[in-house]
PAZAPA-4460 file (N, C-alpha, C; in steps of 0.05 Angstrom, whole numbers, plus 32768, in hexadecimal, padded with zeros to 4 digits):
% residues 133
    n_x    n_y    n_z   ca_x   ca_y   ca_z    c_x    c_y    c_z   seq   type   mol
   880F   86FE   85F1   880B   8718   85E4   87F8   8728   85F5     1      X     A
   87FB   873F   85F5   87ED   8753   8609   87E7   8769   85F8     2      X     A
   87CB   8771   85FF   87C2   8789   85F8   87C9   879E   8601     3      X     A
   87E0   87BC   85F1   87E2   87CE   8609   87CC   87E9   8604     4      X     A
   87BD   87EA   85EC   87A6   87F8   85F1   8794   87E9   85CF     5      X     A
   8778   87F5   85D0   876C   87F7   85BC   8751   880F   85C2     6      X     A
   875A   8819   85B1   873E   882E   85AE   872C   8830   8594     7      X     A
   8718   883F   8593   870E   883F   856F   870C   886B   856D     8      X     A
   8714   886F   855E   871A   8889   8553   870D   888E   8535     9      X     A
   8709   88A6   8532   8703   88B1   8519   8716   88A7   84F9    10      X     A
   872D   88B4   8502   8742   88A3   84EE   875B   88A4   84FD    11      X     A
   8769   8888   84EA   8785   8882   84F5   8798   8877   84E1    12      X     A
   87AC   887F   84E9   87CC   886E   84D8   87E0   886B   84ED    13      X     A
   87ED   8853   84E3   8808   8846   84E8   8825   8848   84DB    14      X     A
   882D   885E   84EE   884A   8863   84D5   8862   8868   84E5    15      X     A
   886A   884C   84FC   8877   884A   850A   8867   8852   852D    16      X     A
   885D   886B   8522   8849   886B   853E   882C   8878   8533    17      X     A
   8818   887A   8548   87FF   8876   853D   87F7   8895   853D    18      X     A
   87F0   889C   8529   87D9   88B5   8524   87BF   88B8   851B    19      X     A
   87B1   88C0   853A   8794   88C4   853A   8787   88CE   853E    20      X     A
   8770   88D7   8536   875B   88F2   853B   873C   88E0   8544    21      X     A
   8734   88ED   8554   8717   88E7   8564   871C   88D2   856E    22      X     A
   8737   88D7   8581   872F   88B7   8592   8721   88AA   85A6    23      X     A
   8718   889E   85A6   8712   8887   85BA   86E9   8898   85C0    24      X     A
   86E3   8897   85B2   86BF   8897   85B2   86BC   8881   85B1    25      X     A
   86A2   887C   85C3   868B   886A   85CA   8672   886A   85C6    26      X     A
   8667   8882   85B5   8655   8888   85B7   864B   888F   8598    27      X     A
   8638   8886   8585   8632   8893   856D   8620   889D   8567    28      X     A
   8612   88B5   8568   85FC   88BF   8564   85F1   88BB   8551    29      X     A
   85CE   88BC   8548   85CA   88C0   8531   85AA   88BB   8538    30      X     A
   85A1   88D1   852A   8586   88DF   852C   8572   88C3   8525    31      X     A
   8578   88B3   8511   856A   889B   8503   856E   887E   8508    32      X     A
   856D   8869   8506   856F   8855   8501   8561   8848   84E5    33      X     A
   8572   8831   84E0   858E   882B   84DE   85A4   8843   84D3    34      X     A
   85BC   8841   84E5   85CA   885F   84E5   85E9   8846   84CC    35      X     A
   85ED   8859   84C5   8608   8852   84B2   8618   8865   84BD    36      X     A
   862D   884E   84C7   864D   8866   84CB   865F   8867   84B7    37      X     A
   8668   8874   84AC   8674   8871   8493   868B   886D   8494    38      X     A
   869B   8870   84B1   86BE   8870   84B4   86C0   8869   84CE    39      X     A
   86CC   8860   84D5   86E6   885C   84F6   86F4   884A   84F4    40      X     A
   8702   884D   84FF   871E   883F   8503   871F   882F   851E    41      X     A
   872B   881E   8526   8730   8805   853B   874C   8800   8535    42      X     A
   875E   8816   8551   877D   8811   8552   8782   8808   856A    43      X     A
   8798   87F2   8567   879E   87DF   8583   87BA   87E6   857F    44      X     A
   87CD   87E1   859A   87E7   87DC   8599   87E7   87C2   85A9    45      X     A
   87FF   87AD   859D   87FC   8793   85A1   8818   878A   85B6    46      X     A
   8822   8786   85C6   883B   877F   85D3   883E   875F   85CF    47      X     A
   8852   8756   85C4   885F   873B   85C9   887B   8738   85D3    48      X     A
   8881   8721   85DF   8894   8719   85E3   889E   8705   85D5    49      X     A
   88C0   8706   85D2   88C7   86F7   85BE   88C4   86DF   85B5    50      X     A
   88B2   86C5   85C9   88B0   86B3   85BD   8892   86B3   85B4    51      X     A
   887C   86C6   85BA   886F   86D2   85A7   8875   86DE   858C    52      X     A
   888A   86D9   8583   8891   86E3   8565   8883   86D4   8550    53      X     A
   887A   86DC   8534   8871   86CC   8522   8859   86DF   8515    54      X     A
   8847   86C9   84FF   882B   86D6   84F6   8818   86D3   8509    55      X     A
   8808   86E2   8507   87F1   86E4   8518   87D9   86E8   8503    56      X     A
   87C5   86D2   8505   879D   86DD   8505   879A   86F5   850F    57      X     A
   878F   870B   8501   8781   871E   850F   8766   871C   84FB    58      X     A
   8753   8722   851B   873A   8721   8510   8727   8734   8520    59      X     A
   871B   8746   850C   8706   8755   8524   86E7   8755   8516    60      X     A
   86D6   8755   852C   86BD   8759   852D   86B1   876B   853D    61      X     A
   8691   8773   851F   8687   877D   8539   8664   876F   8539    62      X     A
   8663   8775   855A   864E   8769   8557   8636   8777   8566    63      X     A
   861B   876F   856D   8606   8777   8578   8605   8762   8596    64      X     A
   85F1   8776   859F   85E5   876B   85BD   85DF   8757   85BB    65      X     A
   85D1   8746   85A3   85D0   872A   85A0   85E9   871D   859D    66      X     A
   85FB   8723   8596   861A   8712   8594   8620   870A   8573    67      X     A
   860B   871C   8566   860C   8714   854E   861D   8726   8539    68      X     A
   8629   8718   8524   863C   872E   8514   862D   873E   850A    69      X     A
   8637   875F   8500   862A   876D   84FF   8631   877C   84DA    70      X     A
   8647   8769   84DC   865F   8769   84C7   866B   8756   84BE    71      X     A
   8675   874C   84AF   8686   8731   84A2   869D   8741   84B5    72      X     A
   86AF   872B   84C4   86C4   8734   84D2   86D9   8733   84C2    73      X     A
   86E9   874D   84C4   86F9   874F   84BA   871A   8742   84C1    74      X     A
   8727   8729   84B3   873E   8724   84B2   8756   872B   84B1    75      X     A
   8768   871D   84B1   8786   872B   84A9   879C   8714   84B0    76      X     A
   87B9   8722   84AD   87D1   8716   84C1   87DB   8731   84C8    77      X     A
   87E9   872C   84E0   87FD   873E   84D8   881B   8729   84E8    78      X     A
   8835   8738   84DF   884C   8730   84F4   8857   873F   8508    79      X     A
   8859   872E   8526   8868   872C   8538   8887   872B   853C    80      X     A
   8895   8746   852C   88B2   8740   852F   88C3   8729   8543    81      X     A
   88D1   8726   8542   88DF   871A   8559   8903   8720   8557    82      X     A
   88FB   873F   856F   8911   8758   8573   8930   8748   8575    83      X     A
   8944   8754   856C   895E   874D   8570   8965   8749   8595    84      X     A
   8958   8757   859C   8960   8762   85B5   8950   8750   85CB    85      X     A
   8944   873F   85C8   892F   8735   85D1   891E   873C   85E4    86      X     A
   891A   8755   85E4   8905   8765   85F2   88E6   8755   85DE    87      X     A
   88D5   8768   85F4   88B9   876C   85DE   88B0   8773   85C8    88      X     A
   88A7   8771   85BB   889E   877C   859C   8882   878D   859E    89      X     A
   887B   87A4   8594   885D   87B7   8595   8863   87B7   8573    90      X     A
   8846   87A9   8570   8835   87B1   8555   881E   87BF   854B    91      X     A
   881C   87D1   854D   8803   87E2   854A   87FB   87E3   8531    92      X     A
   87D6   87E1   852C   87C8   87D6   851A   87B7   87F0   851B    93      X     A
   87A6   87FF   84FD   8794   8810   8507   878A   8805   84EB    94      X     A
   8766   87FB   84F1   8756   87EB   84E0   8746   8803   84DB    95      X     A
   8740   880A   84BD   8724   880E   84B9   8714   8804   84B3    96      X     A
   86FB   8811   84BB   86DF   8807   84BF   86C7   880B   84AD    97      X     A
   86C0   8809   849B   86B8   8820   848B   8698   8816   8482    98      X     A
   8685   8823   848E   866B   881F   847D   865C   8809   8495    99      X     A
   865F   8809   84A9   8651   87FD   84B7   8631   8809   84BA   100      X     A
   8623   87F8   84B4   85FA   87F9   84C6   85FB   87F3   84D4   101      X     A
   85F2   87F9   84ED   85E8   87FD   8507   85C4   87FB   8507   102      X     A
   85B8   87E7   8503   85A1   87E2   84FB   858B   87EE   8516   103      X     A
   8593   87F0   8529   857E   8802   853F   8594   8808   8559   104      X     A
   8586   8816   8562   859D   8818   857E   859A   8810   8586   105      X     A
   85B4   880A   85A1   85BD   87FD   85B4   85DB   87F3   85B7   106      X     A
   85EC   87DF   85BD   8603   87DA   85C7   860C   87CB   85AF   107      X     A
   8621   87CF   85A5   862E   87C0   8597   8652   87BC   85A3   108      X     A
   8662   87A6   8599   8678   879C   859B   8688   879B   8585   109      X     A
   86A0   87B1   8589   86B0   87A7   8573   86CD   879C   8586   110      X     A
   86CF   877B   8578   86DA   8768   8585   86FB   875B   857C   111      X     A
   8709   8760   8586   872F   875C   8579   872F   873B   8582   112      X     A
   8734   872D   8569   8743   870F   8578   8757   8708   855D   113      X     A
   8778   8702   856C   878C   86F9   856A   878D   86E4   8570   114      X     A
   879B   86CE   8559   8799   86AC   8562   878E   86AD   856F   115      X     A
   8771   86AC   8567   875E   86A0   857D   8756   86A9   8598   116      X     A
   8762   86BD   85A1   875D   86C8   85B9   8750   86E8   85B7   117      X     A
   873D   86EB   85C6   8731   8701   85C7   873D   8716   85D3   118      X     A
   8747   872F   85CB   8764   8745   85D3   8757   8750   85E5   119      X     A
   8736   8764   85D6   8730   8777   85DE   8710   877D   85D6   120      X     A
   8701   878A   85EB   86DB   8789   85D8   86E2   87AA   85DD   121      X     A
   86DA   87B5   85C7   86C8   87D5   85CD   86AD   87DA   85C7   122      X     A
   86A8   87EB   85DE   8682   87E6   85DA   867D   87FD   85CF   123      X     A
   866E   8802   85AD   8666   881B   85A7   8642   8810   85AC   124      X     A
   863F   8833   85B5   861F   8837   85B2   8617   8844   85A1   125      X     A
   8601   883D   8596   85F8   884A   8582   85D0   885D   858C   126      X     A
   85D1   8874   8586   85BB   887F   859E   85B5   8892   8595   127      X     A
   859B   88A7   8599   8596   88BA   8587   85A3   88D5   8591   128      X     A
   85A5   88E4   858B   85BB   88F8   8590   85A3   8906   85A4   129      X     A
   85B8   8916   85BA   85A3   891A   85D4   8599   892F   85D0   130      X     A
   8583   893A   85D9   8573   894F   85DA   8577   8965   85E9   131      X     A
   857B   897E   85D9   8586   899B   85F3   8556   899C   85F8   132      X     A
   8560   89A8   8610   8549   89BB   861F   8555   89D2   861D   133      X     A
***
């Protein structure tokens, strides 16, 4: 199975193909600490081949510069058609996120693993919003 992208965006849905607004930030401002984000989304598209067909673990985390969860990781399944045609199969997933603390700044990881294998890390920062002169 192959990752053919993942980004994290403002909001997202799956309705055959993916629609999304504020994509792909890395960056979260916020004047205070601990900062609360109240929403984002984490959308991947997934490629298999047909003897990759079946259920799949999906599991994501996120975590801190210590490697520690930052969140109870969030679970799931989803299925891996397995096409008439025996081409590849794309499954696209868009997770919300909702209500995350961010307890001080610095680097955090939100982390994709399928059976057991790690897809994809995205690094959000969390930092005080910059200063005009």
């Amino acid at each position: 199975m192959n990752l053919d992208f993942a980004f994290i965006c403002d909001y997202a849905e799956v309705s055959g193909k993916i629609n999304a607004l504020g994509i792909g930030f890395d960056t979260i401002y916020s004047p205070k600490v601990p900062a609360k984000h109240p929403l984002f989304f984490l959308v991947l598209q997934l490629r298999a081949s047909p003897v990759e067909s079946g259920e799949k673990n999906l599991q994501i985390s996120l975590i801190n510069d210590d490697g520690k969860d930052m969140m109870p990781p969030l679970s799931g399944k989803f299925e891996m058609r397995k096409l008439e045609s025996g081409l590849e199969n794309i499954h696209r997933i868009a997770v919300s996120i909702k209500d995350v603390e961010f307890p001080k700044y610095g680097n955090y990881s939100l982390r994709t693993v399928v059976d057991g294998t790690e897809m994809n890390s995205i690094n959000i920062k969390i930092t005080p919003p910059p200063t005009t002169a």
